[in-house]
C-alpha positions as CSV (number, residue, x, y, z in Angstrom):
1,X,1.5,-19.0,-12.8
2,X,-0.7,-20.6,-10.1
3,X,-3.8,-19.1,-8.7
4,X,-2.6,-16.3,-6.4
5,X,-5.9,-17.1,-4.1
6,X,-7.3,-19.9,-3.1
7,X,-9.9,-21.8,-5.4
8,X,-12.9,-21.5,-3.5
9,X,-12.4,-17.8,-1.8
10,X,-14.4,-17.5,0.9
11,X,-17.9,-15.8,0.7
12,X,-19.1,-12.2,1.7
13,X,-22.3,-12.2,3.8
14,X,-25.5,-12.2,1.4
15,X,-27.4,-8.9,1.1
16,X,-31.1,-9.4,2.6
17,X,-33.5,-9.1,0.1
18,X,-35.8,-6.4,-0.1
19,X,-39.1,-7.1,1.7
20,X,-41.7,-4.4,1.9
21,X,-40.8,-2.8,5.1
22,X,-36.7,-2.6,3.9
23,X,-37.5,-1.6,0.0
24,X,-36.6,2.0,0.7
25,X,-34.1,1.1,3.2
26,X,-30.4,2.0,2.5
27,X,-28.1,-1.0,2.1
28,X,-26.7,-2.6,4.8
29,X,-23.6,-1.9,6.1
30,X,-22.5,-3.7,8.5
31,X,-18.3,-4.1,9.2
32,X,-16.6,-7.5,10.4
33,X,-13.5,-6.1,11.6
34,X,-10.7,-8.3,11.9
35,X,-6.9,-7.9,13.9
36,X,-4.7,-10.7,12.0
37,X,-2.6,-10.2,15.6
38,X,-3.4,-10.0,19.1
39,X,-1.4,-7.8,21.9
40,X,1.8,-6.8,21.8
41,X,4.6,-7.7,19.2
42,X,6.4,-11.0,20.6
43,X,10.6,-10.0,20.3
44,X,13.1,-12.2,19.6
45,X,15.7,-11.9,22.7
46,X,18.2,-14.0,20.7
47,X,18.0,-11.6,17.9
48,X,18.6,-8.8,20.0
49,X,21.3,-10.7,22.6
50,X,24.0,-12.3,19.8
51,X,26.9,-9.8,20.6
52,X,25.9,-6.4,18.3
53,X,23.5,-4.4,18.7
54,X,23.5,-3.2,14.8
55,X,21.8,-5.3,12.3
56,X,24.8,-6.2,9.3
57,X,24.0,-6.9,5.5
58,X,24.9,-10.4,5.7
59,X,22.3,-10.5,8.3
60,X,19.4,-9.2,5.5
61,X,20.9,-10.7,2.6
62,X,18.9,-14.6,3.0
63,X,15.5,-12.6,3.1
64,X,16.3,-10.2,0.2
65,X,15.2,-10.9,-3.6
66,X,16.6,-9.9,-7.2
67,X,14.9,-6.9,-7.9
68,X,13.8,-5.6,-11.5
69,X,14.6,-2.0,-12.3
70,X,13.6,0.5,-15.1
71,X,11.7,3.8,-15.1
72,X,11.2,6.5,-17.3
73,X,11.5,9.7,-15.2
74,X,10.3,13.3,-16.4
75,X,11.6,15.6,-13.6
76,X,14.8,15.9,-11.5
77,X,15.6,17.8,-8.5
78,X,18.5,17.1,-6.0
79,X,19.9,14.7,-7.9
80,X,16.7,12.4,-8.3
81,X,14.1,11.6,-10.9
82,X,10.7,12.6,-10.0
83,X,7.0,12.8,-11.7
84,X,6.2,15.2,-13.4
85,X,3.5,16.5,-10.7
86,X,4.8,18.4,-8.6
87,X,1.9,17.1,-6.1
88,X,3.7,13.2,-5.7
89,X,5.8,13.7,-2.5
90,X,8.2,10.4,-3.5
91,X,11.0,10.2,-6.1
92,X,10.2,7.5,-8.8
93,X,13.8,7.4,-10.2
94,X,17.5,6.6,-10.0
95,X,20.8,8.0,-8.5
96,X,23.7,7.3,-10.6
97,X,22.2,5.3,-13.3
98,X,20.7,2.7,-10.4
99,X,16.6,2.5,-10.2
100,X,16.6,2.5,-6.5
101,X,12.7,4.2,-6.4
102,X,11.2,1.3,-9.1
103,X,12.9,-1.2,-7.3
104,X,11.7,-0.3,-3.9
105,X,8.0,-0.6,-5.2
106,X,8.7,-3.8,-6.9
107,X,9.9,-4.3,-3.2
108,X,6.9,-3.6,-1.7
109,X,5.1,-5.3,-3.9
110,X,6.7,-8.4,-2.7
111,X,5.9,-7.0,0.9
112,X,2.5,-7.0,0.7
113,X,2.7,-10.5,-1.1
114,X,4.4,-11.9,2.0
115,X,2.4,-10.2,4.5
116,X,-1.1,-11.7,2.5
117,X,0.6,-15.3,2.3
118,X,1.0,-15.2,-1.4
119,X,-2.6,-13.9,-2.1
120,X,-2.7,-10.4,-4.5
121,X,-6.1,-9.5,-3.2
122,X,-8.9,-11.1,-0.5
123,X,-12.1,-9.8,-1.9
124,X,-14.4,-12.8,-2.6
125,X,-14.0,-12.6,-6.2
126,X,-15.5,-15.1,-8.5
127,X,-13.2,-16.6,-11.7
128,X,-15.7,-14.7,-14.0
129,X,-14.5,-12.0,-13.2
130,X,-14.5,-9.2,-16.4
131,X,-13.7,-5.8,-16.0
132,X,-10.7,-5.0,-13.8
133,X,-9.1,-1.5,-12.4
134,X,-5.9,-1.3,-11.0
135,X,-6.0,2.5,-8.9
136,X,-2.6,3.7,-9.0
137,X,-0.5,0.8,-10.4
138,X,2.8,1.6,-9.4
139,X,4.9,-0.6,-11.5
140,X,2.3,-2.8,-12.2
141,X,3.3,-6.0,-10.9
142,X,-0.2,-6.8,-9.5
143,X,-1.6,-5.9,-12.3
144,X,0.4,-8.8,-14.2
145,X,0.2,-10.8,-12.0
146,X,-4.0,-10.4,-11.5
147,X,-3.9,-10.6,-15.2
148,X,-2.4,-13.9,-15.6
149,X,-4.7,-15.5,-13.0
150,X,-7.8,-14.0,-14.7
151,X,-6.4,-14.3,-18.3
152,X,-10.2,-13.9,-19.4
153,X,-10.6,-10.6,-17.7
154,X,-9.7,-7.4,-19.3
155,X,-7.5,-5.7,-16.6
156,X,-6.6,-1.9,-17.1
157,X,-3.4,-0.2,-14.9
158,X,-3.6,3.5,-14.1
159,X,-1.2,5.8,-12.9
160,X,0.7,9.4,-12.9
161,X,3.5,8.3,-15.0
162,X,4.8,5.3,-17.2
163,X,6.9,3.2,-14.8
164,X,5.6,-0.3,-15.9
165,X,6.9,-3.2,-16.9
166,X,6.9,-4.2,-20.7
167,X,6.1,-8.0,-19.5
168,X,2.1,-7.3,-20.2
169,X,-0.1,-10.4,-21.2
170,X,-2.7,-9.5,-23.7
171,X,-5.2,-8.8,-21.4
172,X,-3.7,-6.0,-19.7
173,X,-3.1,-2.5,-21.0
174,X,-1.2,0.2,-18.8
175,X,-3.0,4.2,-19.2
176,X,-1.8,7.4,-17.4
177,X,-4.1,9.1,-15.3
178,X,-4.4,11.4,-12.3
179,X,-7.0,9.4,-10.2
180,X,-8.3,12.7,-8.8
181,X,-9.3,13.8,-12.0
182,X,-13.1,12.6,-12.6
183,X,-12.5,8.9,-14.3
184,X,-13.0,8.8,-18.1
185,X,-14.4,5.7,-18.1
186,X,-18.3,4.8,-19.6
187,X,-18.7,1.0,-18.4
188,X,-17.9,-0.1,-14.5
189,X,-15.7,-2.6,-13.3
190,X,-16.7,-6.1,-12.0
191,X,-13.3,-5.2,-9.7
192,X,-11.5,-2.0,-8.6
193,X,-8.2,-2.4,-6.5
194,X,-6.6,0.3,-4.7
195,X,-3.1,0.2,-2.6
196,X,-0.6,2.4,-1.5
197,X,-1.6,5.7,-2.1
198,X,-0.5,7.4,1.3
199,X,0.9,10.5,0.9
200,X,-0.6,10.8,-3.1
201,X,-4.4,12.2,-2.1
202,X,-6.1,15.4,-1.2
203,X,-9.9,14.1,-1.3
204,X,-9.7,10.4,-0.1
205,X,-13.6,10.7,0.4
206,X,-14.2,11.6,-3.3
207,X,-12.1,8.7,-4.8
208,X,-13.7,6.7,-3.0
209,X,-16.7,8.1,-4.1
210,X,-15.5,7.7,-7.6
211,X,-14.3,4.2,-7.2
212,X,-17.5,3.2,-5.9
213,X,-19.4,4.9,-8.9
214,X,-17.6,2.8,-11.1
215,X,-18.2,-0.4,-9.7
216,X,-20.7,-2.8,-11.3
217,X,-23.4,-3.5,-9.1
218,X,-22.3,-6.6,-7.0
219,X,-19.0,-6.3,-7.7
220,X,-16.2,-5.3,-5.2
221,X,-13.5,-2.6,-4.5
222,X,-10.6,-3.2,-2.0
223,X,-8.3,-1.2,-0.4
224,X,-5.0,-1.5,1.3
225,X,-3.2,1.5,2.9
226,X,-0.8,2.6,5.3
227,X,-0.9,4.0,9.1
228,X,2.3,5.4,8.9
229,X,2.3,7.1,12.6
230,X,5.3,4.6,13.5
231,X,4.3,2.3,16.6
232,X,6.8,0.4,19.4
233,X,5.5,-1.5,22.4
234,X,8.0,-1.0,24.7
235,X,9.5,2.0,24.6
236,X,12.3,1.5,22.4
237,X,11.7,4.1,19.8
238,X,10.8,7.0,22.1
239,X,13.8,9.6,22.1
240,X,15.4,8.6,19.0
241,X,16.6,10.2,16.2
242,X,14.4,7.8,13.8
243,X,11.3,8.6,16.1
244,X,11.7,12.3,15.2
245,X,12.1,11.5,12.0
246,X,8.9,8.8,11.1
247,X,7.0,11.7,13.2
248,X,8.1,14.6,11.0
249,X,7.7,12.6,7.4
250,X,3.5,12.5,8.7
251,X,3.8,15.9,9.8
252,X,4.9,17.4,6.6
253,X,2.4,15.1,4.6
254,X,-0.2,16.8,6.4
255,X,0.8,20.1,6.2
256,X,0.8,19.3,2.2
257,X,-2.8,17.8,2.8
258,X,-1.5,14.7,1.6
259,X,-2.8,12.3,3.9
260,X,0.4,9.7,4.7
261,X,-2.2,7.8,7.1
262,X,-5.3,6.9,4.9
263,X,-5.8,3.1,6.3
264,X,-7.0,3.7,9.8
265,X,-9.7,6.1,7.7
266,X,-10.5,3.8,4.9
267,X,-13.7,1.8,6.0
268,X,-15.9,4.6,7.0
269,X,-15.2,6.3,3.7
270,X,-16.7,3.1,2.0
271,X,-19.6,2.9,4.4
272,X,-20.4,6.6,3.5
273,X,-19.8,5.9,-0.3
274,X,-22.1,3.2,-0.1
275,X,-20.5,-0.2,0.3
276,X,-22.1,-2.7,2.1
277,X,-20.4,-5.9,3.5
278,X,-17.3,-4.3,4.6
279,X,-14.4,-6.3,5.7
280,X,-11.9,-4.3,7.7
281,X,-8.4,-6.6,8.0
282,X,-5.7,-5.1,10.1
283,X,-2.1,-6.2,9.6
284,X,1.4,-5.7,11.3
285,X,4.6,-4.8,9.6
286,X,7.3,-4.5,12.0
287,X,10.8,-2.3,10.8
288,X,13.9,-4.8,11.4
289,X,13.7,-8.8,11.7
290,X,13.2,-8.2,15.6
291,X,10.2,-9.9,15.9
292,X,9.7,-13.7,17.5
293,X,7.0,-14.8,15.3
294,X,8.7,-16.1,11.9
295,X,6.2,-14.3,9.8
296,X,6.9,-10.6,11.4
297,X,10.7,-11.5,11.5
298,X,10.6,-12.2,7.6
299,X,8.2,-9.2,7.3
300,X,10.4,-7.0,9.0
301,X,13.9,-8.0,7.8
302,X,11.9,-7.0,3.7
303,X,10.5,-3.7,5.4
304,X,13.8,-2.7,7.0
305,X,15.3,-2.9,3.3
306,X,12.9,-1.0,1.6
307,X,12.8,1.6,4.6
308,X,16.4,2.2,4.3
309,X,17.1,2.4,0.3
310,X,13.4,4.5,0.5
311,X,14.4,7.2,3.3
312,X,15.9,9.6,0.8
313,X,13.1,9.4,-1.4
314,X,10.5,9.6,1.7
315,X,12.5,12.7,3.1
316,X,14.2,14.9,0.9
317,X,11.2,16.8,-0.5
318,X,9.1,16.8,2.1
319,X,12.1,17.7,5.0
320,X,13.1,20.4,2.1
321,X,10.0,22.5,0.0
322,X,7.9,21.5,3.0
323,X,9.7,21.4,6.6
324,X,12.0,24.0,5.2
325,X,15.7,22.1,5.8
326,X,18.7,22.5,3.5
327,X,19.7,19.4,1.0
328,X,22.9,19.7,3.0
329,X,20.9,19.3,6.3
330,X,18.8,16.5,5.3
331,X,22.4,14.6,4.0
332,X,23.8,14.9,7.1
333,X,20.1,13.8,8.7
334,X,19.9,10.2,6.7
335,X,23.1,8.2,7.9
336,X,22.3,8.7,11.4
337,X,18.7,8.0,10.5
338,X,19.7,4.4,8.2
339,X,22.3,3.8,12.0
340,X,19.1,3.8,14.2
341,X,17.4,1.6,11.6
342,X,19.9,-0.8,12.2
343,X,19.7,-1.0,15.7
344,X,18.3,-3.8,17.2
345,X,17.1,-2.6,20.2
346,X,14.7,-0.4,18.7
347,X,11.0,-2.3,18.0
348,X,9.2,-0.3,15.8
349,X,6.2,-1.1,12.9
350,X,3.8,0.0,11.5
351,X,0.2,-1.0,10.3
352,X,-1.6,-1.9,7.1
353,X,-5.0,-1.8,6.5
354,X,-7.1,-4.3,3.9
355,X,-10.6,-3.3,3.6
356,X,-13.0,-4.2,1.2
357,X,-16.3,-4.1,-0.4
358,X,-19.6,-5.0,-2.3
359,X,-21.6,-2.4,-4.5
360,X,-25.2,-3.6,-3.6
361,X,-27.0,-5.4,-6.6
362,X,-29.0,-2.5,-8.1
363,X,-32.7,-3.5,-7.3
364,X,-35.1,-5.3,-9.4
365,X,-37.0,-3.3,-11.7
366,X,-41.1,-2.6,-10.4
């Protein structure tokens, strides 16, 4: 497999050494912030002018992808698979014998992959790279992935429950762990990755906290997380039923103090931990391929299928133990919901946040 990033990644802004008046100083940490777009979302009129104004399968099928699909699920309720926490909101099994919650994060996976231009992570890295965390490894595709780039680093996969794949090169192992717990760990890593957790954490200030305890000194964590408070440019979503729905998904993650919008909140919690040259990368991920701009259409046209074969895992326990609906209420809810998805003339997205960071070299000994 070919280097997921490019040979010579590009270099994070030295750390001043220490004179005598900045000895006792705290690191610096300073943030280059970066928008990957400008201004409004571009749409394409064409898209949105060809005769229907409902987006058909044969329309999503040239972007779509096989998909991979096994899980081993512990609980079920409503007729889906779940973990065995009762604290993760999202199902992570199938319906009628089909792995729809696997293969939507093997989806995303691919998502991100797109949306970073084939690149698994933009840290600047070095080759030499030896210790490797993957926080929350879903499926653990990156992990694989990372692992067979870096086939002399030691890469270990954590997560709640055993949904990885068996394809593991010998330099990865898989572990289960609640990340909230305190990590077990006695050596740091030279790397810590973190992504998609929205909706998963009560304390996102004390993992970071954690994640930055483990890191080696010099060595880098990065981060990429949702804003899932749905956006639209012009209009377009504003008194729909989707719009009350993407509002009320947030609003029952919050009332579980599960934060479903972490990204936006991601970089200050490093600067407090510690981290010093913060990068801060904000991308768009539009819902539907409605956008002009080829990237955002291909984007979007991924997104909008794993939006629609995720809404029943997204809604139906936080719409039913939290917001208080009936099964029967939310089953009636999600064909209307998957319609307005569909639509055309509705230009929503969302954003991702990529934020990363250096543990400062601990200093020299007196």
């Amino acid at each position: 497999m070919p280097p997921s990033n490019p040979s010579s990644p590009p270099k994070a802004a030295p750390i001043p050494p220490a004179g005598p008046e900045t000895q006792s100083a705290a690191p610096q940490t300073q943030t280059t912030t970066i928008h990957t777009h400008q201004g409004p979302v571009g749409v394409d009129e064409d898209f949105i002018d060809d005769g229907d104004s409902a987006i058909g399968d044969d329309d999503m099928s040239s972007y779509s992808t096989s998909l991979v699909s096994s899980v081993l699920s512990k609980k079920t309720e409503y007729g889906r698979n779940y973990h065995a926490y009762v604290k993760v909101l999202y199902s992570s099994g199938d319906v009628n014998g089909i792995h729809i919650e696997r293969d939507r994060l093997d989806m995303t996976h691919h998502i991100f992959k797109i949306m970073l231009h084939g690149k698994l992570y933009e840290a600047p890295i070095t080759k030499d790279v030896q210790r490797v965390l993957d926080v929350g490894c879903g499926t653990g595709l990156w992990a694989v992935e990372f692992a067979d780039d870096f086939p002399s680093a030691q890469v270990l996969g954590i997560d709640l429950q055993p949904i990885q794949t068996t394809l593991v090169p010998p330099n990865l192992k898989f572990e289960i762990d609640d990340v909230e717990d305190e990590f077990p760990y006695k050596e740091t890593f030279d790397f810590i990755h973190c992504r998609y957790l929205a909706y998963s954490i009560k304390d996102w200030p004390r993992l970071v906290k954690q994640i930055y305890k483990h890191t080696t000194p010099g060595g880098y964590a990065e981060f990429l997380d949702y804003d899932l408070d749905y956006k639209c440019d012009d209009g377009s979503l504003d008194n729909t039923l989707m719009k009350d729905w993407v509002d009320n998904l947030p609003r029952a993650g919050r009332m579980m103090g599960r934060d479903p919008s972490p990204g936006p909140s991601i970089e200050p919690w490093m600067r407090e931990a510690g981290f010093t040259n913060i990068v801060h990368k904000k991308y768009i991920l539009p819902v539907g391929p409605w956008p002009k701009d080829k990237h955002l259409k291909m984007l979007g046209a991924y997104n909008h299928i794993m939006v629609s074969e995720g809404a029943e895992a997204f809604t139906l326990r936080l719409f039913i133990k939290v917001l208080g609906w009936s099964h029967e209420e939310v089953q009636v809810l999600l064909p209307q919901v998957k319609k307005e998805l569909k639509n055309k003339k509705i230009h929503s997205y969302i954003e991702l946040h990529k934020v990363w960071g250096q543990k400062p070299e601990a200093p020299a000994a007196v």
